[in-house]
N, C-alpha and C positions, 0 to 999 in steps of 0.2 A: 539103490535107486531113490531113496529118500532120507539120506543119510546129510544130514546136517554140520557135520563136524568140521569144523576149519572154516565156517561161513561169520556173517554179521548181519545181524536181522536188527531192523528199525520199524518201530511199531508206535502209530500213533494212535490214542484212546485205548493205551494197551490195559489201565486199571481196572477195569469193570467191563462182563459182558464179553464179547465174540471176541472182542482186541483181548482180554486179559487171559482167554482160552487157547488166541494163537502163542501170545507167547510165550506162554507153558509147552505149548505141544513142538513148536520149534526149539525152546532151551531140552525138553526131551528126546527133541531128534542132532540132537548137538550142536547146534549155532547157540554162539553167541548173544544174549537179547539185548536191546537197547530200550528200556520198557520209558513211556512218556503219555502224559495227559497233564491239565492244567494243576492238577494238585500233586504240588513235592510232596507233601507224608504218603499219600496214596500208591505215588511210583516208588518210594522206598521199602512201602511194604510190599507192594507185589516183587521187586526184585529182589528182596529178602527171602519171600516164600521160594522165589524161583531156584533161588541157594540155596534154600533148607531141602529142597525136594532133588538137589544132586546137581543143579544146571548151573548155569555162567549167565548173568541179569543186573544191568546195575536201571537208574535210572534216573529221568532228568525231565524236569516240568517244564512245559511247553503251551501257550496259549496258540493255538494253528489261526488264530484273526490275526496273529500279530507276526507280520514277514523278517521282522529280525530277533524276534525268538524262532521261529524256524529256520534260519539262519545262524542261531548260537544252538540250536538242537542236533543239526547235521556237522556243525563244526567241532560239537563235543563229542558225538560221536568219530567220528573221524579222529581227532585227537586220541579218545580213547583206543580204537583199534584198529585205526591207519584205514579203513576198507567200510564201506555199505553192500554189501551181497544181496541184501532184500531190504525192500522200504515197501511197507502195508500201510495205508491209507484208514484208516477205522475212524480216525474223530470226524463225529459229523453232529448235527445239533436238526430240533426241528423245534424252532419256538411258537410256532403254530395249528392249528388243531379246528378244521371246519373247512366252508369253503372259500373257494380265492377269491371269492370277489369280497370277504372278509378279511384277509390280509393285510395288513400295516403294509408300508413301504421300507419298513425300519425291519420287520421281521423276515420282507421277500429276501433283503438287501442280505441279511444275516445268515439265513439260509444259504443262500447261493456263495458269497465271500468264503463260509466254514466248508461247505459241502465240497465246493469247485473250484473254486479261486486258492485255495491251498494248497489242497491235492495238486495242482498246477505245479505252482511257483517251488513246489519240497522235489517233486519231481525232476524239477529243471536243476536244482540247486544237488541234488541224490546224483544224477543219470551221467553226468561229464565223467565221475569217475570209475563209473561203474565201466563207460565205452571207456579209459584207457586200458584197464584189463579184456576188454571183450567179452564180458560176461555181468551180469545180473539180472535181477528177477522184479518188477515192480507190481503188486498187487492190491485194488481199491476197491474197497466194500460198501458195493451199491446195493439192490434190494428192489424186489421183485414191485415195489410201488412203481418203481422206473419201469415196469414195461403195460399196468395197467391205469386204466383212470380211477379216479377216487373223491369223492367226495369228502374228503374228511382231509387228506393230507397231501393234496393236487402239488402243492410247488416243492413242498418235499422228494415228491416223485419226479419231477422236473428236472431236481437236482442228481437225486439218481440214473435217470436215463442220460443226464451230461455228463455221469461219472465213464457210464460203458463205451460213449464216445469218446471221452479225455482219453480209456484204455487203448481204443482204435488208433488212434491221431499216434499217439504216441508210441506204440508198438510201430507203424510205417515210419516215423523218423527215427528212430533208435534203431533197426531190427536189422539195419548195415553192423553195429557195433554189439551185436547180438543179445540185444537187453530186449529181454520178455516182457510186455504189459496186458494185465489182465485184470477183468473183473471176476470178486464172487459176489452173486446177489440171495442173499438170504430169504427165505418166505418171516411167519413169524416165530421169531424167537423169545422166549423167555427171559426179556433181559430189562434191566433197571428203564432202558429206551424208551423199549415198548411196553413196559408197566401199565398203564392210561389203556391199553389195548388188549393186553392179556390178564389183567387183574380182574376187569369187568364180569361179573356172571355171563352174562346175556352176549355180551360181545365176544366172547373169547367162546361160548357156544357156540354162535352164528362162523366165526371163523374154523371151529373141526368139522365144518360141515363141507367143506371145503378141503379137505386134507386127506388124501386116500387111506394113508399111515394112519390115520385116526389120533392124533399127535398133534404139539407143536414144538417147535424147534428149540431146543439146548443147545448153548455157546459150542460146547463142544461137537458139536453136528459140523457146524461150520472149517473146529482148525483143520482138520486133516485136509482138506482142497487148499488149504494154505500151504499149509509142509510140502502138498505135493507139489504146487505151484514153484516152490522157493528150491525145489531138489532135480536131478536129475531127471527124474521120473517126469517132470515137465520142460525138459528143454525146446520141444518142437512147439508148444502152443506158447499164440500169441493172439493179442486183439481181440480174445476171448470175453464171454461175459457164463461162466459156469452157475446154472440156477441150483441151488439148493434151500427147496419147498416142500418135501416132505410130498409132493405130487401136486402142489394146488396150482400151480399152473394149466396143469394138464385135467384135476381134476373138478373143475370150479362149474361143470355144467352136467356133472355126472350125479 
C-alpha cells in the first residue's frame, strides 16, 4: 500500500527541512527522487546522501520565481525518466515578518508569485502527462498559518489558505484523468524556515502551550503523509488539506 518502486517523485525545496525529509522517505519507499531547490551544490549533496543511504536521487537547481527554470526542471526530469508520478510543492519563501499593514508591496508580490503562482504554472506544466497515463499524485505544503489569523505572518498565511484551494481547483479539473491533488499543512516545525519562530526562548514556549503532544514538529513528522499521499494507500483522497499540528489546532483553547 505504500510501496514506491517503479514511481517518479519531483520535489521542490527538497534540500533542507520537510522537502529534504520527503525525499528521503519516498527514495526509502522506492521512487525515484528528483530532488531541486535554488542551490545546485545543496541538491547534489542531498541526492548524494540519498544514494549513499541505498535510494535513486539525482538533482537539479531550480529557482520556482522563474517560469522557464521550471520549465527546464520538469523537462529535465522528464528526459531523465520519461514519467512525473508525484510533484510536491515545498518551495515557498516568507520575506516578511509583522503585520500587513507593514508589508512592502515588493515582498506581498514575492510572497504570493513563490507561494501560488508556481505551484500553479509546475502543476499545469507536471499534470498533462500524468492524465495521459491516468494516474498521478500532486502534493502542496501549505501550513496551518493558512487556516488561522496571525499577526505576525498574515499574508504568508494568505498564501497558504490559496495553496488548499489551488489543491481544491485542481483535484476537480484533473480527477476525470485520476490525478490526486492535496494539501499537507504542517503546525510548527523545527526547520531552518521557521528558525525566527522556534529558536526564540519566549516564543517557541508561548507556542507548546498550544500543542497537546507537548512538542514541536520534525521534518520527518511530516514525510510519511507524503509517501502515503504519493502511494496506493491514498488513491481515493483528493482536494484534501491533511493537518499535521501535533494537536494545536484542536488544542489552542485548552
Amino acid at each position: 500500500m505504500f510501496d514506491l518502486t517503479g514511481t517518479v517523485a519531483l520535489i521542490t525545496g527538497a534540500t533542507k527541512g520537510i522537502g529534504r525529509a520527503i525525499a528521503f522517505a519516498m527514495a526509502e519507499a522506492g521512487a525515484k527522487v528528483v530532488v531541486s531547490s535554488r542551490d545546485a551544490e545543496r541538491c547534489a549533496e542531498t541526492a548524494g546522501a540519498i544514494n549513499d543511504a541505498g535510494g535513486d536521487a539525482s538533482g537539479y537547481a531550480c529557482n520556482i520565481s522563474h517560469t522557464d527554470q521550471l520549465r527546464s526542471l520538469v523537462d529535465h526530469a522528464l528526459a531523465a525518466h520519461g514519467r512525473i508520478d508525484c510533484l510536491v510543492c515545498n518551495a515557498a519563501v516568507n520575506p516578511h515578518y509583522g503585520p500587513m499593514a507593514t508589508i512592502t508591496e515588493e515582498a506581498y508580490d514575492k510572497i504570493m508569485a513563490s507561494n501560488v503562482k508556481s505551484s500553479l504554472w509546475l502543476c499545469n506544466m507536471v499534470a498533462p502527462q500524468m492524465a495521459e497515463r491516468r494516474d498521478g499524485s500532486i502534493i502542496i505544503i501549505s501550513s496551518i498559518a493558512g487556516m488561522a489569523g496571525s499577526k505576525g505572518i498574515g499574508v504568508y498565511g494568505i498564501s497558504k489558505a490559496a495553496d488548499s484551494q489551488l489543491a481544491r481547483n485542481l483535484a476537480v479539473e484533473w480527477g476525470a484523468d485520476n490525478i490526486r491533488a492535496n494539501c499537507i499543512a504542517p503546525g510548527l516545525v523545527k526547520t531552518d524556515f521557521a528558525r525566527a519562530l522556534w529558536e526564540d526562548p519566549e516564543m517557541s514556549a508561548q507556542a507548546l502551550k498550544g500543542y497537546p503532544l507537548g512538542r514541536l514538529g520534525e521534518p520527518e513528522d511530516i514525510a510519511g503523509a507524503a509517501v502515503f499521499l504519493a502511494a496506493k494507500a491514498g488513491q481515493w483522497l483528493t482536494g484534501q488539506t491533511i493537518v499535521i499540528d501535533g494537536g494545536w489546532a484542536i488544542g489552542r483553547g485548552a
